[in-house]
KOLVEX-60192 format. One line per 8 residues: number of its first residue (from 1); their letters; for each residue x, y, z of C-alpha. Coordinates in nm, 2 decimals. Last residue first. Example, Ala and Ser with C-alpha at 12.3 -4.5 7.8 and 13.67 -1.06 7.14 Angstrom:
<rs>
2 = sa = 1.37:-0.11:0.71; 1.23:-0.45:0.78
</rs>
This chain:
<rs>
642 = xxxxxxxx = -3.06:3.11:-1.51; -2.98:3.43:-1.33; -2.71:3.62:-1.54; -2.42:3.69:-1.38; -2.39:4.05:-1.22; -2.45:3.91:-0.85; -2.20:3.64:-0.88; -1.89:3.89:-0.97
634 = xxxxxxxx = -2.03:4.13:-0.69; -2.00:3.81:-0.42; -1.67:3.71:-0.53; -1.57:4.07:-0.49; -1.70:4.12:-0.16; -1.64:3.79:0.00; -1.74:3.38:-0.04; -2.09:3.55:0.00
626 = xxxxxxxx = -2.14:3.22:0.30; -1.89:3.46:0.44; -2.05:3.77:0.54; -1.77:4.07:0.53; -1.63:3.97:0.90; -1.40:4.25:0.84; -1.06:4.05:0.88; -1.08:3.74:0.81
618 = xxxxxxxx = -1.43:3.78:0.55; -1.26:4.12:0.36; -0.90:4.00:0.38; -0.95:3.69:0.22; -1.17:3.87:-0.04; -0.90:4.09:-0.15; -0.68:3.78:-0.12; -0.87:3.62:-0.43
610 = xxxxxxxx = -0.92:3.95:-0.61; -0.47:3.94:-0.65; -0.17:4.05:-0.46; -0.24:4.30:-0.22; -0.25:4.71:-0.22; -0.20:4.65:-0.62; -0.42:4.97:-0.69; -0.68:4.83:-0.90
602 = xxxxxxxx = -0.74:4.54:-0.60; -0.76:4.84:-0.42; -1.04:5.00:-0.60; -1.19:4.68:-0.64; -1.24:4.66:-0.27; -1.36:5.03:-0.25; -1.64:4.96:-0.48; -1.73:4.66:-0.24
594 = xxxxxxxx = -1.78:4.79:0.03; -1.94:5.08:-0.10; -2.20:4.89:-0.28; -2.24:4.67:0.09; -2.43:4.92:0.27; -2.65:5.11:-0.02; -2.73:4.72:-0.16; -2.86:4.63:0.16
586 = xxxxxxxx = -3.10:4.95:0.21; -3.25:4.85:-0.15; -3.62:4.85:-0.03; -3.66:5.02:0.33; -3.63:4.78:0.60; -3.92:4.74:0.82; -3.92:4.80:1.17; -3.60:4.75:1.36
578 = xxxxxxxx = -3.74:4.70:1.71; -3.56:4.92:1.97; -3.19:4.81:2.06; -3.04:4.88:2.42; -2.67:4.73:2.27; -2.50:4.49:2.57; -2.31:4.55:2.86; -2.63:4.69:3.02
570 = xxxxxxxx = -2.53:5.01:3.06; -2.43:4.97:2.71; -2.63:5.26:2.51; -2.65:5.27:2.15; -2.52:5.55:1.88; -2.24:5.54:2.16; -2.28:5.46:2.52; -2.09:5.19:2.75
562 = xxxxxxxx = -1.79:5.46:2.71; -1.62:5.17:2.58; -1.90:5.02:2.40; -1.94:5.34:2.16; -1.74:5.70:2.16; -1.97:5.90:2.36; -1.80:6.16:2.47; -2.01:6.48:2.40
554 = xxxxxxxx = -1.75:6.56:2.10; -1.78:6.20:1.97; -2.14:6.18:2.01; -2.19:6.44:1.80; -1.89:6.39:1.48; -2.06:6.05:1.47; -2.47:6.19:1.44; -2.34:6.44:1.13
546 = xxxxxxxx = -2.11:6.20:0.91; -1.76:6.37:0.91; -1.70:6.55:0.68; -1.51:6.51:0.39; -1.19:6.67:0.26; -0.96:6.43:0.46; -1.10:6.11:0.28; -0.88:5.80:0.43
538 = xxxxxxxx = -0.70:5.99:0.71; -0.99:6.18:0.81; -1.25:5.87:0.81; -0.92:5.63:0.98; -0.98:5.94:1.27; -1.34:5.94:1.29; -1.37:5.56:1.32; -1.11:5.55:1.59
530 = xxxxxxxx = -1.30:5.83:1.77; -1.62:5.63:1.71; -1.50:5.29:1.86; -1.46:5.01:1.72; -1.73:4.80:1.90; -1.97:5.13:1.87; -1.88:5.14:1.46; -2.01:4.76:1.48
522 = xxxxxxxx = -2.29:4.85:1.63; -2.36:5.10:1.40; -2.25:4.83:1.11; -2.45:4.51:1.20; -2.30:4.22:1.30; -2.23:3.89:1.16; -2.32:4.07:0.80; -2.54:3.82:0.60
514 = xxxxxxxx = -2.77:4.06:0.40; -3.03:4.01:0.68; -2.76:4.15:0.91; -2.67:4.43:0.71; -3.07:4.53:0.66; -3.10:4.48:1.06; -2.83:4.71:1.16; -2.96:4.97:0.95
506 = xxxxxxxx = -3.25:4.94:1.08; -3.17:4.97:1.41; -2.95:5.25:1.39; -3.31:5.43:1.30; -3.31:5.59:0.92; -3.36:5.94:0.98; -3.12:6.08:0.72; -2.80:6.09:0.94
498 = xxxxxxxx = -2.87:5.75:1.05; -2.83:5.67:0.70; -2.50:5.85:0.67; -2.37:5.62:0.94; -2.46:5.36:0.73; -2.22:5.49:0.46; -1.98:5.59:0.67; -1.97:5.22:0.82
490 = xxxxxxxx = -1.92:5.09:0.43; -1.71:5.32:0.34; -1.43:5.29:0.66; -1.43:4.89:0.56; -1.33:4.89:0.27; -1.00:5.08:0.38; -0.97:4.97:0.74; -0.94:4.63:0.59
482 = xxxxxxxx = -0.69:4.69:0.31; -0.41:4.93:0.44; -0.58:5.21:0.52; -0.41:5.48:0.37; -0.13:5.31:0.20; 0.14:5.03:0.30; 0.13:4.75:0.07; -0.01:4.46:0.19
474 = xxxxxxxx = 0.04:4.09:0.28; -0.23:3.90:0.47; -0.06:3.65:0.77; -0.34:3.44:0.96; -0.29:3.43:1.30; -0.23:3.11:1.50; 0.08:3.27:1.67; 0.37:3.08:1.47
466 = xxxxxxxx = 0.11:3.17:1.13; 0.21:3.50:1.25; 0.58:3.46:1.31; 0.63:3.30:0.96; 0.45:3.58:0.82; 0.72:3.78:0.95; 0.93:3.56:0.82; 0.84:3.55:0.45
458 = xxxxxxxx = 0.78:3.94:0.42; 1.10:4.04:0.55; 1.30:3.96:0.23; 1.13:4.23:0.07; 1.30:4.47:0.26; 1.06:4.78:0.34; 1.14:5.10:0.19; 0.80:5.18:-0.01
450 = xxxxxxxx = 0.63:4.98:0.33; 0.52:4.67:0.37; 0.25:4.60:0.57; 0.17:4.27:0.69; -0.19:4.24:0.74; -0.27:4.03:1.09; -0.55:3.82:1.02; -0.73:3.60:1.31
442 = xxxxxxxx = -0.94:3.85:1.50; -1.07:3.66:1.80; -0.76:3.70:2.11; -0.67:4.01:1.91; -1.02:4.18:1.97; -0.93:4.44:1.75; -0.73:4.37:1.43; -0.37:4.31:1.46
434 = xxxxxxxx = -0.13:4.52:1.19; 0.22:4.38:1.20; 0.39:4.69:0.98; 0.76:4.59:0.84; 1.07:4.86:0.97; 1.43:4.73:0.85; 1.41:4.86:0.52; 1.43:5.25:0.69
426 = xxxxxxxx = 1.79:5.16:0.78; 1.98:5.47:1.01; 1.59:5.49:1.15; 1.43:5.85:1.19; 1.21:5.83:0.84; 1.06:5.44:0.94; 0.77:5.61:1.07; 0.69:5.85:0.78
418 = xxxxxxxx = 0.78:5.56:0.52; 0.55:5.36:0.74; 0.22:5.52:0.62; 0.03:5.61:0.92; -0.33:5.45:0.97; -0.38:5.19:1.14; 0.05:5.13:1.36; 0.08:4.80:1.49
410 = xxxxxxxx = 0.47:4.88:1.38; 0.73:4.60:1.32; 1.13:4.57:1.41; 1.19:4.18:1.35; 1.55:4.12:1.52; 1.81:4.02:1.25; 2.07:4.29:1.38; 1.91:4.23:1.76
402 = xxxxxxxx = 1.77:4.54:1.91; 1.93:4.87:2.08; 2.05:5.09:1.87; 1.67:5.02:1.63; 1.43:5.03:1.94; 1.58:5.45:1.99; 1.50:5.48:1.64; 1.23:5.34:1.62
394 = xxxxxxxx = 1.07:5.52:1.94; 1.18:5.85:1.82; 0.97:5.79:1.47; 0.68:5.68:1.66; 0.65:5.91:1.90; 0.67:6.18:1.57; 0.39:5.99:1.38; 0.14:5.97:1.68
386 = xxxxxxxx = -0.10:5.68:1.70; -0.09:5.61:2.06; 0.18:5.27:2.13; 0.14:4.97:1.96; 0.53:4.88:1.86; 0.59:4.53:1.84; 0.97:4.36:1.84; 1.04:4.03:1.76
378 = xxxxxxxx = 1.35:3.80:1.77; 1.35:3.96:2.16; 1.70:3.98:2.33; 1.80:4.35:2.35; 1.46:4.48:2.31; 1.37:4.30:2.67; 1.56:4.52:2.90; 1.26:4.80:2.80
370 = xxxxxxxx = 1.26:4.97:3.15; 0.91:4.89:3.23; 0.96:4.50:3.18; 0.65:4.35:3.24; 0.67:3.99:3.20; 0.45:3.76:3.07; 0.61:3.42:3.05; 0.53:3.34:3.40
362 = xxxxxxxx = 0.16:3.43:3.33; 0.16:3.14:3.06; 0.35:2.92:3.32; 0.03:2.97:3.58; -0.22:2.97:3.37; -0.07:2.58:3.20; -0.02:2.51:3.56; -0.40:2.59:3.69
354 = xxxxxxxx = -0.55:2.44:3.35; -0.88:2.59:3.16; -0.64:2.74:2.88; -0.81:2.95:2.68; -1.05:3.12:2.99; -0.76:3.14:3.31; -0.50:3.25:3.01; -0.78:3.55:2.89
346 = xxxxxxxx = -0.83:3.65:3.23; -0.49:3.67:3.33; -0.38:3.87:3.00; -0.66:4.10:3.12; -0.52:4.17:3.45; -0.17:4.19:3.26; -0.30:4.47:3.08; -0.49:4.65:3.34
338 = xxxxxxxx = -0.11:4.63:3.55; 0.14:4.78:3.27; -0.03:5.17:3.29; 0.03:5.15:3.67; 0.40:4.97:3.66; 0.52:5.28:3.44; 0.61:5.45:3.11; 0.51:5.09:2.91
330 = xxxxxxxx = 0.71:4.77:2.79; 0.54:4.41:2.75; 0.82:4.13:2.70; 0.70:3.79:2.63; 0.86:3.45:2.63; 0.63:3.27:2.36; 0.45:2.97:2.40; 0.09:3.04:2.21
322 = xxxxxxxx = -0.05:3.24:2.54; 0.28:3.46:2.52; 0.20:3.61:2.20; -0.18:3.64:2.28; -0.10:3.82:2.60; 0.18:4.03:2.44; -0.10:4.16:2.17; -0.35:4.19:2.41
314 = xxxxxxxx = -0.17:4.41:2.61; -0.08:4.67:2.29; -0.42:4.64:2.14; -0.60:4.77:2.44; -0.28:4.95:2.60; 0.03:4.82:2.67; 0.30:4.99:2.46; 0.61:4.86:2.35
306 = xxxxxxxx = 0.61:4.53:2.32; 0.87:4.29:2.28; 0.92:3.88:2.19; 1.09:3.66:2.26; 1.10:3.24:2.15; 1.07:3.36:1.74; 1.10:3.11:1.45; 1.18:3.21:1.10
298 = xxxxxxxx = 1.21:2.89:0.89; 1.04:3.06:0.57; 0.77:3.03:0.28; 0.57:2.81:0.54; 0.37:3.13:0.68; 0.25:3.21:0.32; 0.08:2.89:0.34; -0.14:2.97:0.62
290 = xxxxxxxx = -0.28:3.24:0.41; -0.30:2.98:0.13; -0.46:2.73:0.37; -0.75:3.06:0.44; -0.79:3.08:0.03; -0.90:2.73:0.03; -1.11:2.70:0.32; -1.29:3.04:0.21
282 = xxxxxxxx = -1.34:2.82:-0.10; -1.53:2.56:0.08; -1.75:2.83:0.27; -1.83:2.97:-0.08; -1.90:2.59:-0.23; -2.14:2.53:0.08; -2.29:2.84:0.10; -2.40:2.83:-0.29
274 = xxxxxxxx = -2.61:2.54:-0.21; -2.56:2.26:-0.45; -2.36:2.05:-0.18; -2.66:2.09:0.04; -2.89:1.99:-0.16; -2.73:1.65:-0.27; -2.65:1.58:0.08; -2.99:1.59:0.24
266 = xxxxxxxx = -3.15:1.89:0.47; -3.33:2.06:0.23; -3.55:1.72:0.20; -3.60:1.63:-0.18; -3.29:1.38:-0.17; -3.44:1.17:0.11; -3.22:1.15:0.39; -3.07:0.81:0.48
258 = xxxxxxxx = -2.73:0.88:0.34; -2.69:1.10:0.62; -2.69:0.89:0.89; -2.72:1.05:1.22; -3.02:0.89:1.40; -3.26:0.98:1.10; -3.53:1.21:1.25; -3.33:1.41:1.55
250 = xxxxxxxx = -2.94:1.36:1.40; -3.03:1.45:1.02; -3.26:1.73:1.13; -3.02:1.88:1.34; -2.73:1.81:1.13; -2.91:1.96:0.83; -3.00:2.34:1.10; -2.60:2.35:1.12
242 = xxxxxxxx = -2.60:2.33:0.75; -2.81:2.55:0.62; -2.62:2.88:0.66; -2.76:3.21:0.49; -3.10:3.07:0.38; -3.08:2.89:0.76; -3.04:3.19:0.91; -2.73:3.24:1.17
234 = xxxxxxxx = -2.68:3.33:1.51; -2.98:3.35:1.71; -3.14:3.09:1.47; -2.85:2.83:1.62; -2.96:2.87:1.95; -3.37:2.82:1.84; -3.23:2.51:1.65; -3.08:2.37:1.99
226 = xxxxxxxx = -3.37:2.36:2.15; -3.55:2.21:1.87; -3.34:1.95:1.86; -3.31:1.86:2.23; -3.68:1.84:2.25; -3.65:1.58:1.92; -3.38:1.34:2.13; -3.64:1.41:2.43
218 = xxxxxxxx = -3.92:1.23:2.26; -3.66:0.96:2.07; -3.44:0.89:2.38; -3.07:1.03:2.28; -3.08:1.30:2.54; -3.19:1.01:2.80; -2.86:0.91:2.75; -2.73:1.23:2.95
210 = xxxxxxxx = -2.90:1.17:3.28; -2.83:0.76:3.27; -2.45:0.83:3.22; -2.30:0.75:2.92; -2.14:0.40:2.82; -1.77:0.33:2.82; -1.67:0.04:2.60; -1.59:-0.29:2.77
202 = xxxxxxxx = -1.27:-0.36:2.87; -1.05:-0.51:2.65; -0.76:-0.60:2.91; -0.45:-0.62:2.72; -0.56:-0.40:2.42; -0.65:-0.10:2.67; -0.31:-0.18:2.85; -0.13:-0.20:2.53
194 = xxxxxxxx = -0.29:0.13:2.44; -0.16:0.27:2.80; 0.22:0.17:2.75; 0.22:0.32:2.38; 0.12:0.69:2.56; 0.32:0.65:2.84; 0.61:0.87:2.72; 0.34:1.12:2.51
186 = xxxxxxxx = 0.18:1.22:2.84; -0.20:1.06:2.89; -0.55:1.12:2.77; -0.75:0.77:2.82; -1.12:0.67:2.69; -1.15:0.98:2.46; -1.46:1.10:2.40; -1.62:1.07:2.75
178 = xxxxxxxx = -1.66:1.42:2.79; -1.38:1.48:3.07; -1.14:1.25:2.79; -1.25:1.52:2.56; -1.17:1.83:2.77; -0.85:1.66:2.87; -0.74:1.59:2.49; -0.76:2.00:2.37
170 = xxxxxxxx = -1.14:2.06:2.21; -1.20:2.21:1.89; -1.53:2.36:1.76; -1.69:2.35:1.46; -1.99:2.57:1.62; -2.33:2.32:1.52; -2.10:1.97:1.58; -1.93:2.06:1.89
162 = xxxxxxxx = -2.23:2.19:2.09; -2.47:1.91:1.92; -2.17:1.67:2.07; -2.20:1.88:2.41; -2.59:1.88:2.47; -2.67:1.52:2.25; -2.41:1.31:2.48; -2.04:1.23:2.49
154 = xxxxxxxx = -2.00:0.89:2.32; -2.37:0.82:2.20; -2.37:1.18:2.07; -2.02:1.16:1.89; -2.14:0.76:1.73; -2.40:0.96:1.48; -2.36:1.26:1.36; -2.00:1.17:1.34
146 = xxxxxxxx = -2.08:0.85:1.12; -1.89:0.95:0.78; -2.15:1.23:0.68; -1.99:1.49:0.96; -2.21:1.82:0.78; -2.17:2.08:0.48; -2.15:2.42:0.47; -1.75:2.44:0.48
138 = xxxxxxxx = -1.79:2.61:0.87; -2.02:2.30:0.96; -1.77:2.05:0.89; -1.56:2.15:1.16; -1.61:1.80:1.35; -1.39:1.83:1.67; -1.06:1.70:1.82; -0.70:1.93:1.93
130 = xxxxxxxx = -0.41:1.78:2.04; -0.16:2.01:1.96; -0.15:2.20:2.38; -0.04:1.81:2.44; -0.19:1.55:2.62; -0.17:1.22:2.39; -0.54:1.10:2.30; -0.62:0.71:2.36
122 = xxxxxxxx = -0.94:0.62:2.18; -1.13:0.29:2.22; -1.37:0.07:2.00; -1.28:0.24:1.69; -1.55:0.45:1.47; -1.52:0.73:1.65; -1.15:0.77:1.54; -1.21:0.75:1.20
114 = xxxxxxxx = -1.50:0.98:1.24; -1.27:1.23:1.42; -1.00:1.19:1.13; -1.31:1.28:0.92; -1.34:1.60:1.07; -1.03:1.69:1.26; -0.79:1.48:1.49; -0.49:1.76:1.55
106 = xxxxxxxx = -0.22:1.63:1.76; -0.19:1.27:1.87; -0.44:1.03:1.82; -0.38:0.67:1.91; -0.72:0.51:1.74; -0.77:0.16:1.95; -0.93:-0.13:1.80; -1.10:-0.46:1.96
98 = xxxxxxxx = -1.10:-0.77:1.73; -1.48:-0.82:1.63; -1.49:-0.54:1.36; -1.82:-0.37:1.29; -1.68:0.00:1.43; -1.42:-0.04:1.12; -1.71:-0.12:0.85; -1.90:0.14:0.96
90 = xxxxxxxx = -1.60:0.33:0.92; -1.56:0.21:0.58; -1.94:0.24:0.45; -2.00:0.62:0.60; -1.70:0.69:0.37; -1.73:0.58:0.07; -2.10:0.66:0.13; -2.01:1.06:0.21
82 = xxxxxxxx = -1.84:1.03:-0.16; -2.07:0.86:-0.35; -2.35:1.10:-0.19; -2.15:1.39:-0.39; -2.10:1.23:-0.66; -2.46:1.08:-0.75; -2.61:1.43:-0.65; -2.40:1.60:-0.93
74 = xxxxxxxx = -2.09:1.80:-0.97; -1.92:1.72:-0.67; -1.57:1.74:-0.83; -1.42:2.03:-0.65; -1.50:1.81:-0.31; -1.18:1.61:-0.37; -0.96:1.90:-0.32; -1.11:1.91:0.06
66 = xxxxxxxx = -0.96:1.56:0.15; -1.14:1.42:0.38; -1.06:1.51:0.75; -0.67:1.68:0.93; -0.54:1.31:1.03; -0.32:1.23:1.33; -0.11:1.52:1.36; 0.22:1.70:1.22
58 = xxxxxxxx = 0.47:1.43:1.30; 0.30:1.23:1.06; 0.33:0.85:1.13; -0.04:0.87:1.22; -0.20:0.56:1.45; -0.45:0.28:1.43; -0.42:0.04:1.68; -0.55:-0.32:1.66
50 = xxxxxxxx = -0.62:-0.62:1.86; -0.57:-1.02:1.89; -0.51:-1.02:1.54; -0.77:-1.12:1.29; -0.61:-1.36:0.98; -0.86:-1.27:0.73; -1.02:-0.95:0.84; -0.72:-0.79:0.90
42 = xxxxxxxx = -0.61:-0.82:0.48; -1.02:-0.70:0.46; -0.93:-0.43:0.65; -0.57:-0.36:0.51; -0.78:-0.31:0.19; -1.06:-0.12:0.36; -0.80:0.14:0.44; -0.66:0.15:0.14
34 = xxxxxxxx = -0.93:0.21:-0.06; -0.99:0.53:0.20; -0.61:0.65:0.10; -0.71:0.61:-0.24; -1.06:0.84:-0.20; -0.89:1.10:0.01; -0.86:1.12:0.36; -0.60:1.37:0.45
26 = xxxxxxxx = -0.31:1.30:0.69; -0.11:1.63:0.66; 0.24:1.71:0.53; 0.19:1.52:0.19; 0.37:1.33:-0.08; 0.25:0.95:0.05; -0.04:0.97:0.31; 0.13:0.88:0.64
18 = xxxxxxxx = -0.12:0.64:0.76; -0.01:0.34:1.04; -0.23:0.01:1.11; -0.03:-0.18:1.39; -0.17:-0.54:1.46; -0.14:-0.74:1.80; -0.06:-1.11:1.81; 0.21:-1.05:2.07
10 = xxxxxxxx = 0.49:-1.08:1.81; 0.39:-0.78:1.64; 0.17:-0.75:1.25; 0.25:-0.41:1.06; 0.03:-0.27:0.84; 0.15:0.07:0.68; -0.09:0.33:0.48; -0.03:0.52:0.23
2 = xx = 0.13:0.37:-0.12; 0.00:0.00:0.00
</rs>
């Protein structure tokens, strides 16, 4: 076999290993499944006295199916081909008589969680890599290989639904808390434990009385439509049918997709024609060539600096020393260092849900007032108030003191880094690293590269991005980069509305019908009005400011921060009258200047090609992604309706 490796030891046991031939990641692809039931049938004539089935990538046990493969669901008979292959092996796995062990360690994704349901036992390595779930439901389609069915018999309706309707990950002790993995255990005991498991063949676990009455027919379909009203809060089923399919497909046909008649909205065939499906599947594709751009070097950081510890500042350090790195956070003094490291507490104590693992990320934090850390960080941040000449003295004081090959970047929004980078004896040194606010959910970061910047600093710092769990977008520095610069229209233009009597509400509504997570008033209050008046100036300096903005931002009232903006947040959440009825063509008023000023810049060469335009619209803007982004989404609209 080309992919898979079965190896027979002297104690009678079998060893079933994939490492997919001329890949990094364990993908399940149509020959690596005919493998699978070769070795199978191979197994099923001489049985062994027990089986493991483990990854000999160093990467992870297996990422799912393989996504290229999906480019070729043309028809119904395709598409339901493929979720039988499938559905038929693993079924085929779970019916073996031999007991089986699936030895995951590091990611376990999709169909590599199927695989793994589909054995008797699962022993998961603890390791921060170790991560398990079914993300099927962000590429609009559902877990047709027998997740819908074994994860709820394993863990429960409440947390599989959970997993299933979010596409979620959860690290090894969280599953072996929900029953989904039978052991979690340190990599050097690891082997030992599924010998033991083999050894003694104890029967499979089996869920508590409380939660296997979720699985009980009347309270199965309770469950349901509990869970649908959830999912309705966050997303319609014309924008995203699949989370409301796995409903329907766990609650009336206990999981198993093929059984699903092809007329019933929530089968296979109609959800792989849905347009959601193929734009969430290209989002896939253009978010592994964002990670790719992180591969194009062998930069890795271990410090890192920050100067300035504000919102973005903090958070920045905090997210930097959350994924492993030793972190230096500089600021004028102790008191303007301490809310940041309160918050960096509170997002460790939440990620990482482990008293030691809090306790060493804290110990990596470490303020450092007097800025020793410069001289030893691979990395250095600047996020301090948006002021060119601060920034040009800070530069060049960071530039005598760091590392030769040290990474010298600016957080900076708005100023073009040939003004920063004017004080610095090498002006090709200086790269932009621009986060998006809230860092700990934001996963771009644009990397701005400035008229002077060395091109040869492009591949490591996105090396250092994707070595945070960000997504690296390249740009060229100008007004705006790309997301502040579609982005600044759009809000302008709603806030215009408001201007003409149309109620914030409204206008929120008509974005959110369109498909926008959130609606643009509130969204200009998450931002915050002063930061939206100030990219306004810099981006269109001859315009005024929209009339209702330019108020509350000289009473004070710049948004949630202030807990009140075009709404109020005494409440910590928007005070929202009813929206009414949305005029005809509000939508189209909102998004048209989105998406003018996205082929604008594609015009202007700010990044590569329409593809990342749209990359950096849905990562970094939330532009809605079932649309498959702004230009993707105008390119469909002016086609011809069949």
């Amino acid at each position: 076999m080309q992919h898979w490796t079965l190896k027979r030891e002297p104690e009678g046991y079998a060893r079933l290993v994939l490492d997919r031939a001329g890949a990094s990641t364990n993908t399940l692809g149509r020959e690596v499944l005919a493998e699978l039931n070769e070795a199978l049938g191979l197994l099923d004539a001489d049985p062994p006295k027990g089986l493991v089935i483990a990854s000999g990538k160093p990467s992870g046990f297996i990422a799912g199916a393989d996504v290229d493969e999906f480019t070729g669901l043309d028809t119904a008979e395709t598409a339901l081909a493929l979720v039988k292959r499938g559905w038929d092996t693993f079924e085929r796995l779970a019916a073996v008589k031999y007991p089986t062990v699936a030895l995951v360690r590091g990611f376990c994704l999709g169909g590599g969680l199927e695989l793994a349901l589909a054995c008797r036992y699962r022993v998961v390595v603890d390791d921060p890599a170790t991560r398990l779930g079914l993300p099927e439901v962000l590429l609009g389609i559902v877990p047709g290989w027998g997740g819908m069915k074994r994860l709820p018999r394993l863990a429960g309706a409440p947390a599989a639904l959970d997993l299933m309707l979010t596409g979620r990950t959860i690290d090894a002790r969280r599953a072996r808390r929900l029953g989904i993995a039978d052991e979690c255990v340190p990599e050097r005991i690891a082997e030992n434990t599924v010998r033991g498991i083999l050894a003694k063949a104890p029967p499979p676990r089996r869920l508590a009385f409380p939660l296997s009455m979720t699985l009980a027919p009347p309270v199965r379909h309770f469950v349901a439509g509990q869970a649908r009203k959830q999912v309705a809060r966050r997303a319609r089923r014309e924008h995203y049918p699949a989370p409301y399919a796995i409903l329907d497909i766990w609650s009336k046909y206990d999981g198993n997709a093929l059984a699903v008649p092809a007329s019933d909205p929530a089968s296979i065939p109609s959800l792989i024609a849905s347009p959601a499906a193929a734009n969430l599947i290209r989002l896939f594709r253009l978010q592994e060539r964002l990670k790719a751009l992180g591969k194009e070097g062998d930069f890795a950081a271990k410090r890192v600096h920050v100067v300035g510890a504000g919102t973005m500042g903090g958070d920045i350090a905090a997210w930097c020393a959350l994924r492993g790195l030793t972190v230096t956070l500089q600021d004028q003094n102790a008191e303007r260092l301490a809310p940041a490291m309160g918050r960096a507490a509170k997002l460790f104590k939440e990620r990482l849900r482990d008293a030691r693992r809090v306790r060493d990320a804290g110990d990596r934090l470490i303020p450092d007032v007097a800025g020793d850390g410069v001289a030893r960080a691979d990395v250095i941040i600047e996020a301090i108030f948006e002021n060119v000449e601060a920034k040009r003295s800070l530069f060049a004081a960071l530039e005598a003191k760091a590392k030769p090959d040290a990474i010298l970047a600016t957080n900076t929004s708005s100023i073009p880094l040939e003004q920063i980078a004017g004080a610095m004896r090498d002006p090709s040194r200086l790269i932009g690293l621009h986060f998006f606010n809230p860092v700990a959910k934001m996963m771009l970061v644009e990397i701005v590269q400035g008229r002077d910047t060395r091109p040869a600093l492009t591949p490591p710092a996105a090396a250092f991005v994707r070595q945070i769990d960000r997504l690296p977008l390249p740009v060229k520095s100008a007004p705006g980069f790309l997301v502040n610069r579609v982005l600044a229209p759009y809000l302008m233009s709603a806030m215009r509305c408001v201007d003409e009597g149309i109620a914030p509400e409204t206008v929120d509504e008509a974005a959110v019908a369109f498909g926008m997570p959130m609606g643009p008033i509130e969204l200009a209050d998450t931002v915050g009005l002063d930061v939206c008046v100030a990219v306004g100036k810099m981006l269109a300096a001859d315009a005024a400011p929209p009339k209702r903005l330019a108020e509350l931002v000289a009473a004070g009232h710049l948004g949630r921060k202030t807990r009140r903006g075009f709404y109020d947040y005494a409440s910590g959440r928007p005070a929202k009258q009813s929206a009414g009825s949305i005029p005809a063509g509000l939508a189209e008023r909102l998004i048209g200047p989105f998406v003018a000023e996205a082929k604008a810049a594609l015009a202007e060469g700010i990044v590569a090609d329409a593809d990342l335009v749209d990359a950096g619209a849905v990562f970094g803007t939330g532009f809605a992604p079932f649309r498959g982004g702004p230009l993707h989404y105008a390119q469909a609209a002016s086609r011809p309706r069949s």
